[in-house]
C-alpha positions in Angstrom: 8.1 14.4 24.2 5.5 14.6 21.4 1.6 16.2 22.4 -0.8 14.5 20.9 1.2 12.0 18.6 0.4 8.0 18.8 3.4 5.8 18.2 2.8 2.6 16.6 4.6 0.6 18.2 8.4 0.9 20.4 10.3 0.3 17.6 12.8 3.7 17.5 12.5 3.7 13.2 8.6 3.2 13.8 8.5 6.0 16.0 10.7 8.7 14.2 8.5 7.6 11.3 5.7 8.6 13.2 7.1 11.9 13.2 8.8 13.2 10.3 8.3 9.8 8.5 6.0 11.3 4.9 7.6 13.0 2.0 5.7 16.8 3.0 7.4 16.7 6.2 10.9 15.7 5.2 10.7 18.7 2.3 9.7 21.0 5.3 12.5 20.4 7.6 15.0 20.4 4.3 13.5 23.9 2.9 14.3 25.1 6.5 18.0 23.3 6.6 19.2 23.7 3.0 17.4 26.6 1.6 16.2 28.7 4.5 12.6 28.7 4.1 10.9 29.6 6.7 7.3 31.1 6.3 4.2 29.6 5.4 4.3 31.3 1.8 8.0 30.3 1.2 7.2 26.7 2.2 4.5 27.2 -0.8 6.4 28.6 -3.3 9.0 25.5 -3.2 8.8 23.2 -6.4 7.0 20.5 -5.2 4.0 22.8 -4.7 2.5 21.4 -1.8 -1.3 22.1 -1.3 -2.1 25.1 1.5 -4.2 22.7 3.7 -1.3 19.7 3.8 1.1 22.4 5.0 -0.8 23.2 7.8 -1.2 19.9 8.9 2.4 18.6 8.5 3.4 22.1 10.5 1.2 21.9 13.1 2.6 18.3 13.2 5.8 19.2 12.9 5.6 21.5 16.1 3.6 19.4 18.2 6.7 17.1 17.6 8.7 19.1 18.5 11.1 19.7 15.8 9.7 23.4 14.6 8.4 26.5 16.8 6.6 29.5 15.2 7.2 33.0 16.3 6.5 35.9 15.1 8.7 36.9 11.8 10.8 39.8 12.5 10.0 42.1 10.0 6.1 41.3 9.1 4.3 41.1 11.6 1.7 39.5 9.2 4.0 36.3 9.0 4.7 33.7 10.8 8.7 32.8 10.9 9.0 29.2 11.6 12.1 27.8 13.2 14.2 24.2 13.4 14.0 23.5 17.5 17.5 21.5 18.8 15.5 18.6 18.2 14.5 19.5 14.5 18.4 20.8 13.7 19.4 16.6 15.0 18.1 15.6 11.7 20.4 16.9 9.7 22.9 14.2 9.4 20.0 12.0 8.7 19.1 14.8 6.1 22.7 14.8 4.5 23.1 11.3 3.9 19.5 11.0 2.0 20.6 14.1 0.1 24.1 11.9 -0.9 22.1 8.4 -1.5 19.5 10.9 -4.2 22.6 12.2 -5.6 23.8 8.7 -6.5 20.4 7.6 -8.2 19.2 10.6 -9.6 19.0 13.9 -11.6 19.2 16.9 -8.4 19.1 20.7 -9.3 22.4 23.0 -9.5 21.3 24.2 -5.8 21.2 20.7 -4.4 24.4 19.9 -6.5 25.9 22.5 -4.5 24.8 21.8 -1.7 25.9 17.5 -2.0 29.1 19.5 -3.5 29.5 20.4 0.1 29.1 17.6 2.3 31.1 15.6 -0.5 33.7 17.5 0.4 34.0 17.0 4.0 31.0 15.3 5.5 32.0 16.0 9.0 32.5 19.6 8.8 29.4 20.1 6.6 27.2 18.8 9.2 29.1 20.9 11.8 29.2 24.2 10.4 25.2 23.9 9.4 24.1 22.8 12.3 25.8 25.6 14.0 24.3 27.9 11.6 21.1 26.9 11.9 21.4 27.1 16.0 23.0 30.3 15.7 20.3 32.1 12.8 17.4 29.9 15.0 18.7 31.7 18.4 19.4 35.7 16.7 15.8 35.3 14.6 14.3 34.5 18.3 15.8 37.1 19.8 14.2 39.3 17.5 10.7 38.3 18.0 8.4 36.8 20.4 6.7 33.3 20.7 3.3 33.9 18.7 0.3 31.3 19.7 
């Protein structure tokens, strides 16, 4: 599955923590699923502020994992437009109910209220309809570009 990862052990927790298991990564994969991000200078921009050199590592991680591809972005050809794989769009369930348990404990922004607002709602349905927007925006974005090295 993974390139060049090394599990620590066989444990299936262990291993997806191997992964996607430190805070940069997690914001990554949420920027892409909650709040569309997807270029290197979005991913930036975002309020955490992570620092340039962390961001390439954690998405360079992230693809070897197999949870993101990068293709050219389809209207700058100067950009990189980086996408959730079917692997990466499996997380969101996991994604949703850490979103709900932060809600519980602590202060969130109006976006993420909105957002929890949502899969409050109807849990179910909210995991449905995103992931099929993600797969649908992942497969029209990569029809309009092409696989960049």
């Amino acid at each position: 599955m993974a390139g060049k990862i090394t599990y620590r052990s066989d444990c299936p927790i262990s291993s997806s923590l191997d992964i996607w298991g430190d805070k940069w990564s997690l914001l990554v994969i949420r920027n892409m699923m909650f709040y569309d991000l997807n270029t290197y200078g979005e991913f930036l921009n975002a309020p955490e502020k992570i620092a340039t050199n962390i961001l390439a590592d954690r998405l360079q991680k992230l693809e070897e994992a197999g949870l993101i591809t990068k293709e050219e972005h389809p209207e700058s050809k100067a950009k990189v437009f980086y996408k959730l794989t079917p692997m990466g769009i499996s997380l969101l369930p996991l994604m949703t109910e850490i979103s709900l348990w932060g809600d519980k404990y602590f202060e969130i922004s109006p976006q993420a209220k909105a957002i929890i607002r949502s899969a409050k709602k109807d849990k179910g349905e909210f995991i449905r309809s995103l992931t099929e927007k993600l797969a649908k925006t992942s497969s029209t974005k990569s029809k309009n570009s092409k696989v960049k090295s």
